[in-house]
N, CA, C and O of each residue as an XYZ file, in Angstrom:
544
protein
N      76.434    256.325    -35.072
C      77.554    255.449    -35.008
C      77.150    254.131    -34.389
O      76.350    254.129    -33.453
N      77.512    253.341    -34.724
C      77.396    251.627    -34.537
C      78.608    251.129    -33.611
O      79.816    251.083    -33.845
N      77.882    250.782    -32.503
C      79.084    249.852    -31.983
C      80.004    248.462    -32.605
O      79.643    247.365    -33.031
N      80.788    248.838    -32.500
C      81.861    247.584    -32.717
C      81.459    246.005    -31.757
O      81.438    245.694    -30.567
N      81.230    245.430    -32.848
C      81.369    244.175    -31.800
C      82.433    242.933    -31.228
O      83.101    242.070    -31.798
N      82.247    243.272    -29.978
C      83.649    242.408    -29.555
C      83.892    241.195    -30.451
O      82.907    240.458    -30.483
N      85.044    240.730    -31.272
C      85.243    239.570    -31.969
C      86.227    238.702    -31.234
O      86.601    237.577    -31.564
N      86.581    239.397    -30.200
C      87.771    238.444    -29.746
C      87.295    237.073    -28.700
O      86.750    237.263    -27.613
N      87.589    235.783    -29.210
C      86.834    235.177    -28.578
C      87.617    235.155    -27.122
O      88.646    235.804    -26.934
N      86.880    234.168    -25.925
C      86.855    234.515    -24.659
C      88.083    233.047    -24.566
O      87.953    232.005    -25.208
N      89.610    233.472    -23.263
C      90.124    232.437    -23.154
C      90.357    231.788    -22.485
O      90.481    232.276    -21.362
N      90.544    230.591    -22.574
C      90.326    229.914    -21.881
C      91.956    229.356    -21.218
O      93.000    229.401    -21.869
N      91.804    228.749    -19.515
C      92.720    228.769    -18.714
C      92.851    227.467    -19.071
O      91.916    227.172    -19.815
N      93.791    226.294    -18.831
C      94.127    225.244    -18.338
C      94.586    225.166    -17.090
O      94.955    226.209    -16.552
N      94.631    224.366    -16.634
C      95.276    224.044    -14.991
C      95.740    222.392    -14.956
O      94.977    221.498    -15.324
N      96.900    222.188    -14.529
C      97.769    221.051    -14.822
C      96.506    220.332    -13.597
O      95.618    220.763    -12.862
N      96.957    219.353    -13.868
C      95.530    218.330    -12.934
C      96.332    217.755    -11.967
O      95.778    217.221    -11.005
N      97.961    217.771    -12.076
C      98.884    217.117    -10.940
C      99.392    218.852     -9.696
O     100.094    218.944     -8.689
N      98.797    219.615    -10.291
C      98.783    220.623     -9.337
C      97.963    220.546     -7.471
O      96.854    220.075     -7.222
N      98.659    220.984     -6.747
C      97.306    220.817     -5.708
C      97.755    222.319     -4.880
O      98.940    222.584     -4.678
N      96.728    223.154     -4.483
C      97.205    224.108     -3.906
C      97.185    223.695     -2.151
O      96.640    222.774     -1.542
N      97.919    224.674     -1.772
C      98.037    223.764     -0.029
C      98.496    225.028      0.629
O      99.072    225.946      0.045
N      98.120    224.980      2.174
C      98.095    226.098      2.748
C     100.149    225.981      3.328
O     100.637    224.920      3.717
N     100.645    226.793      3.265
C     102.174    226.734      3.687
C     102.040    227.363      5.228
O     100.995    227.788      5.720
N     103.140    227.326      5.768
C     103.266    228.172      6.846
C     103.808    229.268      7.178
O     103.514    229.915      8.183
N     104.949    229.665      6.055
C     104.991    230.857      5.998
C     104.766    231.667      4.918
O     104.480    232.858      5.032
N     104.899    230.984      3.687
C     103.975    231.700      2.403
C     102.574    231.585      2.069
O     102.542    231.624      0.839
N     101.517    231.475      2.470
C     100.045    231.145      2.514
C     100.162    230.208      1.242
O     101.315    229.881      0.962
N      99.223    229.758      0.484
C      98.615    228.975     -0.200
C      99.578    229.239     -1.617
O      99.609    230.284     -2.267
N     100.211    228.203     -1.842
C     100.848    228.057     -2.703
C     100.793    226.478     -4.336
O     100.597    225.350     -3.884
N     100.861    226.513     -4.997
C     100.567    225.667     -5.789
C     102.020    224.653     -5.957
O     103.187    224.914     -6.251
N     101.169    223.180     -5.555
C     102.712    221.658     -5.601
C     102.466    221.404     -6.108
O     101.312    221.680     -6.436
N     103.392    220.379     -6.965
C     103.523    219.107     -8.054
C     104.194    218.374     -7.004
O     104.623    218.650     -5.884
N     104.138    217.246     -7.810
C     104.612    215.743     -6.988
C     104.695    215.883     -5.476
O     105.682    215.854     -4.740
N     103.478    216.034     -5.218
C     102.777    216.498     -3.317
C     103.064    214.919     -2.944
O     102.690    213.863     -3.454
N     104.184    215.354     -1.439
C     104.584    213.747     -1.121
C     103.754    214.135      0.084
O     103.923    215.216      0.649
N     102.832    213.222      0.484
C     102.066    213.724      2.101
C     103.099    213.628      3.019
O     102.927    214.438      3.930
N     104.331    212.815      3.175
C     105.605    211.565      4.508
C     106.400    213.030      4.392
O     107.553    212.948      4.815
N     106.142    213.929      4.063
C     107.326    214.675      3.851
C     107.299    215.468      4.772
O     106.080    215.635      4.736
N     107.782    216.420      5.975
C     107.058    217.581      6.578
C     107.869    218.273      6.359
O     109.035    218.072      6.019
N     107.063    219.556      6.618
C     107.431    221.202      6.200
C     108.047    221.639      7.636
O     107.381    221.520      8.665
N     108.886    221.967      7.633
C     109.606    222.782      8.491
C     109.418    223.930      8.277
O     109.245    224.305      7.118
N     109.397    224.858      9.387
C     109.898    226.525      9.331
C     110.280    226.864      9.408
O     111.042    226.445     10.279
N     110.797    228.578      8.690
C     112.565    229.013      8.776
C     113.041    228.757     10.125
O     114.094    228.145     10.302
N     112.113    229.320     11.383
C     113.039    229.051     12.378
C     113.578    228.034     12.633
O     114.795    227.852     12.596
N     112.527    227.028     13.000
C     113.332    225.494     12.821
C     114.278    224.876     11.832
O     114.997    223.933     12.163
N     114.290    225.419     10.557
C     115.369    224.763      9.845
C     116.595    225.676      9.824
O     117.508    225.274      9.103
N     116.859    227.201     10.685
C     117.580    227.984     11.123
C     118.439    227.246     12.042
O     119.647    227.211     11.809
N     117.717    226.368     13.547
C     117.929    225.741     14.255
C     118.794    224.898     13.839
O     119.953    225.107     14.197
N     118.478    223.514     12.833
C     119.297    222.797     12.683
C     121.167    222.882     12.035
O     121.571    223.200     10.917
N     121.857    222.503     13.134
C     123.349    222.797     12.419
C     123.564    221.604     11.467
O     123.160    220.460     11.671
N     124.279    222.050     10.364
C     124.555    221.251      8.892
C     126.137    221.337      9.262
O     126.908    222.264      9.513
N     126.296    219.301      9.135
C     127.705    219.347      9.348
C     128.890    219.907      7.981
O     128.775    219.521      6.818
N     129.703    220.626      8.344
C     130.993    221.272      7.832
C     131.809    220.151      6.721
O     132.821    219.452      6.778
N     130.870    220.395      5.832
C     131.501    219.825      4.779
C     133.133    219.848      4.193
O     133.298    220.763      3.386
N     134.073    219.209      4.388
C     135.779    219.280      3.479
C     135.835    217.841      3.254
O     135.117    216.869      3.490
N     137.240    218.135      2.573
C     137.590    216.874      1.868
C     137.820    216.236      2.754
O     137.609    215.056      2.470
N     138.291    216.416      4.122
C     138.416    215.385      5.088
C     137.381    214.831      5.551
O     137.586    213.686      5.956
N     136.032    215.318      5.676
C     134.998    214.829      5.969
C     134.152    213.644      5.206
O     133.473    212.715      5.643
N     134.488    214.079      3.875
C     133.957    213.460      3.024
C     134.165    212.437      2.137
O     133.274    211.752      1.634
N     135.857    212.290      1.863
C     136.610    211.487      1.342
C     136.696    210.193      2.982
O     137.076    210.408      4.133
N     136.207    209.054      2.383
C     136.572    208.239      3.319
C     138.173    207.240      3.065
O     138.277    207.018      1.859
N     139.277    206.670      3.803
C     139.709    205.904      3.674
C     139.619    204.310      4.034
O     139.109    203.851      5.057
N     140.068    203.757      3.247
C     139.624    201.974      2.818
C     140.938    201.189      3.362
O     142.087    201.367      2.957
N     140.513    200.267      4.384
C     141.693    199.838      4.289
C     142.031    198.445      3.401
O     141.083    197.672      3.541
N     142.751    198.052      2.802
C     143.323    197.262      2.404
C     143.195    195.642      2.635
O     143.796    195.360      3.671
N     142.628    194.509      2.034
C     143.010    193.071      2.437
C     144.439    193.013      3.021
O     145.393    193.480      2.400
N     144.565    192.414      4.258
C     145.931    191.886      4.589
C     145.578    190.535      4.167
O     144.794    189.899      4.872
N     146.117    189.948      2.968
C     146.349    188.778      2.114
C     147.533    188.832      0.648
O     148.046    189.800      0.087
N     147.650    187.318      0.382
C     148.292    187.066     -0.176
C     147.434    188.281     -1.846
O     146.429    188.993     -1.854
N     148.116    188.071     -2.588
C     147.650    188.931     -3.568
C     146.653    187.674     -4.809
O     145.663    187.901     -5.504
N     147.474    186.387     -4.633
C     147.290    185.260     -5.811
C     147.006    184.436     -4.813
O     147.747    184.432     -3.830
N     146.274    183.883     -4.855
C     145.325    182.715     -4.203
C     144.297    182.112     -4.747
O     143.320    182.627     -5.291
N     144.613    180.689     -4.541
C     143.673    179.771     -6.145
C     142.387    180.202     -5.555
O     141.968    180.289     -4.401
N     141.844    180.473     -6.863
C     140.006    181.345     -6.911
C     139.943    182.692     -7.081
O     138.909    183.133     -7.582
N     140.960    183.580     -6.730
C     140.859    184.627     -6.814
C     140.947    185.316     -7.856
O     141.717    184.994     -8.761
N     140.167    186.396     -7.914
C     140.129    187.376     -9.719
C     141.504    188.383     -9.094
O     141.855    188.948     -8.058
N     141.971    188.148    -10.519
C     143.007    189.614    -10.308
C     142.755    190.172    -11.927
O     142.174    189.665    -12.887
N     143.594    191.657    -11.706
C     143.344    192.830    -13.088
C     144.398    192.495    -13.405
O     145.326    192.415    -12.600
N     144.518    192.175    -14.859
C     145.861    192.510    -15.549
C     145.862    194.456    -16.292
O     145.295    194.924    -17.279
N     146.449    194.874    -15.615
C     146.658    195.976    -16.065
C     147.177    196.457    -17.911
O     146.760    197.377    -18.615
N     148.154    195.446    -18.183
C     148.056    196.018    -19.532
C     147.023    195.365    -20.472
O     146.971    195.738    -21.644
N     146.019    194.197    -19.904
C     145.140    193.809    -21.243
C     143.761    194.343    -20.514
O     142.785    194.266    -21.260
N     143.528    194.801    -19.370
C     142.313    195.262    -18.782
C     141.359    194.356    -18.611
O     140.237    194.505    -19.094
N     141.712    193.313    -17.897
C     140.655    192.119    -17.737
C     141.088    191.539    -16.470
O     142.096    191.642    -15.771
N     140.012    190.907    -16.409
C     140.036    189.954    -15.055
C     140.571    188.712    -15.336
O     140.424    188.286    -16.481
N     141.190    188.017    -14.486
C     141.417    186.876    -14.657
C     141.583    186.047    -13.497
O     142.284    186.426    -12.559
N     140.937    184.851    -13.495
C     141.014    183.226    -12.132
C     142.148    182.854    -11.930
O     142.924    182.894    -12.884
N     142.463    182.534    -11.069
C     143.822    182.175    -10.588
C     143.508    180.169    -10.134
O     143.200    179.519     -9.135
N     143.788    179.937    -11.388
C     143.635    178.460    -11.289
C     144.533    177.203    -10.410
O     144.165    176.210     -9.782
N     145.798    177.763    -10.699
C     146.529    176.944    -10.246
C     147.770    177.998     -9.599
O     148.085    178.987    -10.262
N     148.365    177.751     -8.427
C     149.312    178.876     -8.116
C     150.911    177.939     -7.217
O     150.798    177.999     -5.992
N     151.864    177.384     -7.567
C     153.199    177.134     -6.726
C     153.925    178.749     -6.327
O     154.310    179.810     -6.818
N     153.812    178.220     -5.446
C     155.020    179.226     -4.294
C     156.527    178.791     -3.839
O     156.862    177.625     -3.630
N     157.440    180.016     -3.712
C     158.808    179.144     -2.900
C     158.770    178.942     -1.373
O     157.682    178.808     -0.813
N     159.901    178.917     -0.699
C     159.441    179.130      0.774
C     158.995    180.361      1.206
O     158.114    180.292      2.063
N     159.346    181.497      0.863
C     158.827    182.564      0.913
C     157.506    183.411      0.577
O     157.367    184.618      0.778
N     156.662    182.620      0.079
C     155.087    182.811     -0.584
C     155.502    183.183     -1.550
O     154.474    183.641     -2.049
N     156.434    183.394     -2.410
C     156.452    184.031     -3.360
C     155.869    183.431     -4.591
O     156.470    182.358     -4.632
N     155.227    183.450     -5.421
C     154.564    183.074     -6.207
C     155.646    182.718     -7.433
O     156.179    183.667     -8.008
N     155.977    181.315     -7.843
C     157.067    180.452     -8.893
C     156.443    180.600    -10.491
O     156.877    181.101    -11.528
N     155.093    179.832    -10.076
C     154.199    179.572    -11.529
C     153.086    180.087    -10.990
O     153.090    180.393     -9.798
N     151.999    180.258    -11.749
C     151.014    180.472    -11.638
C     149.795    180.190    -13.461
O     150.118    180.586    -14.581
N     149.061    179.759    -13.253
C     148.328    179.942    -14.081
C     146.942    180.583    -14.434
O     146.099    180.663    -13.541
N     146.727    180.941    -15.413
C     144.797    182.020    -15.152
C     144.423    181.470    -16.100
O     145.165    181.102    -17.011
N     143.124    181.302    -16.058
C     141.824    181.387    -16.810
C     141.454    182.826    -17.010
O     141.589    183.556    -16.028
N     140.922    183.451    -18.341
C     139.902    184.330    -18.256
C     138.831    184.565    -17.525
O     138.250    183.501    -17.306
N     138.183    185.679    -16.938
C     136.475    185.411    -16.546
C     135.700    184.743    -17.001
O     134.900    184.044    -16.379
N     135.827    184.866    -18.398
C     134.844    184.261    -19.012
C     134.880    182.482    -19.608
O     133.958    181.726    -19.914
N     136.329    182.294    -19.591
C     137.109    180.932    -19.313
C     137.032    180.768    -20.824
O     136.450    179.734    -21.154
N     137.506    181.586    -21.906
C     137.915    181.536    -23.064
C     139.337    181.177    -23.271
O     139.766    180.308    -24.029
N     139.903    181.839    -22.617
C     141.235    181.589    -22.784
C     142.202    181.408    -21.088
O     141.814    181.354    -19.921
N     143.281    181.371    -21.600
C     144.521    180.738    -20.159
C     145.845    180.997    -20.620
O     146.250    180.682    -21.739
N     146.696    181.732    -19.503
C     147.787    181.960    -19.336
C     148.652    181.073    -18.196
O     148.259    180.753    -17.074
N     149.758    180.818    -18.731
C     150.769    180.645    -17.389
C     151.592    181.826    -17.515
O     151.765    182.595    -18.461
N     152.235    181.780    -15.895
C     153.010    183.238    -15.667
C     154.406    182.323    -14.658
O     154.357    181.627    -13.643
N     155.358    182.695    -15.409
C     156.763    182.349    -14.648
C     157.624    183.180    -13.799
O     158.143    182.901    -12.718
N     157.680    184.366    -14.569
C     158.248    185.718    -13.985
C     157.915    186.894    -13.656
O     156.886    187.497    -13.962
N     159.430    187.491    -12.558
C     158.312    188.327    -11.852
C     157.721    189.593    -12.978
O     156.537    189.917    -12.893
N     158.390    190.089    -13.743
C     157.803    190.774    -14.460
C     156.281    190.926    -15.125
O     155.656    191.924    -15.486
N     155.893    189.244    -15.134
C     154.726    188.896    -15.688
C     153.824    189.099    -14.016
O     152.662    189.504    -13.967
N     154.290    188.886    -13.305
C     153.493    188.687    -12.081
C     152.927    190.520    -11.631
O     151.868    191.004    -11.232
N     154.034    190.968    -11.906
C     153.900    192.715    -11.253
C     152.666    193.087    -12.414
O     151.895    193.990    -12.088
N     152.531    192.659    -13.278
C     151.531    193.093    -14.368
C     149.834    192.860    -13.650
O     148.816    193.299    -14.185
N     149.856    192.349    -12.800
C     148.674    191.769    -12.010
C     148.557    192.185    -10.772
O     149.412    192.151     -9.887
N     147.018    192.746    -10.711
C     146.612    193.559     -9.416
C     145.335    193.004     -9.025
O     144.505    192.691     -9.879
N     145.035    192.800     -7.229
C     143.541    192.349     -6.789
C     142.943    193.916     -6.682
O     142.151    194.125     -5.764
N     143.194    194.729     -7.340
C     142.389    196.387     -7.020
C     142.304    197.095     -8.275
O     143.067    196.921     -9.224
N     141.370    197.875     -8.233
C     141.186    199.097     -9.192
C     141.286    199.912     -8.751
O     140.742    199.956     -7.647
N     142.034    201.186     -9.224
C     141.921    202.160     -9.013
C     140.572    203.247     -9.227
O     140.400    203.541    -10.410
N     139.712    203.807     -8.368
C     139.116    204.737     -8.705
C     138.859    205.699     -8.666
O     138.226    206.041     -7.667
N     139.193    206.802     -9.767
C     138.818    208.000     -9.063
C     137.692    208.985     -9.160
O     137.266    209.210    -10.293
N     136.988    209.788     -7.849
C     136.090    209.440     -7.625
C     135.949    211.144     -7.468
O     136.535    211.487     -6.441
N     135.244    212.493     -8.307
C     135.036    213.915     -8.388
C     133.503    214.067     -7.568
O     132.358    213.681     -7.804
N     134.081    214.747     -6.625
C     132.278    215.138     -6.178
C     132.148    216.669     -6.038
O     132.919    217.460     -5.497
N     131.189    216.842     -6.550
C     130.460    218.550     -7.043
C     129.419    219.023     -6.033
O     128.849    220.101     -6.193
């Protein structure tokens, strides 16, 4: 009887070249990618040690307070809410009361211009956006 001869050829390994193996401290020698040297390794006990503040919505949601100002003041951008744009506040008369009489805007982009007489037209205009804001 004749031996068989091995045909299977021999295979060969690759090894990623951004690999580096490194001694750990509590798992021995383990293999990194994107090895940052600034970084240090802590140990369970020590990162046992550190207290992690108590995450809620109160913690985390901050509140903003508000400009105490006029709302229309020549230079200022305001939102028109039903066309979704910004607009300059070019020219602005008031009564005795600040209340805003006339007013006129430029676009941002100074394509176009509105005047505004009433209050209806005026309530249509906001210095804020609303945003709302989901965190996971």
């Amino acid at each position: 009887m004749e031996k068989e001869q091995d045909t299977e050829t021999p295979k060969s390994y690759a090894v990623n070249k951004d690999i580096i193996f490194m001694n750990t401290l509590n798992d021995g020698v383990l293999p990194f990618c994107n090895y940052r040297p600034g970084v240090v390794e802590h140990t369970e006990e020590s990162l046992k040690k550190i207290t992690l503040p108590q995450l809620s919505e109160g913690s985390i949601l901050k509140s903003f307070k508000a400009k105490v100002s006029c709302l229309f003041n020549k230079g200022n951008l305001v939102f028109s809410k039903s066309k979704k744009e910004y607009y300059k506040v070019v020219d602005l008369k008031t009564n005795d009361e600040y209340k805003p009489t006339f007013m006129s805007l430029a676009s941002k982009d100074g394509k176009s211009t509105m005047e505004l007489t009433t209050d209806k037209e005026f309530d249509d205009f906001q210095n804020y956006i609303t945003l709302n804001i989901k965190i996971n």
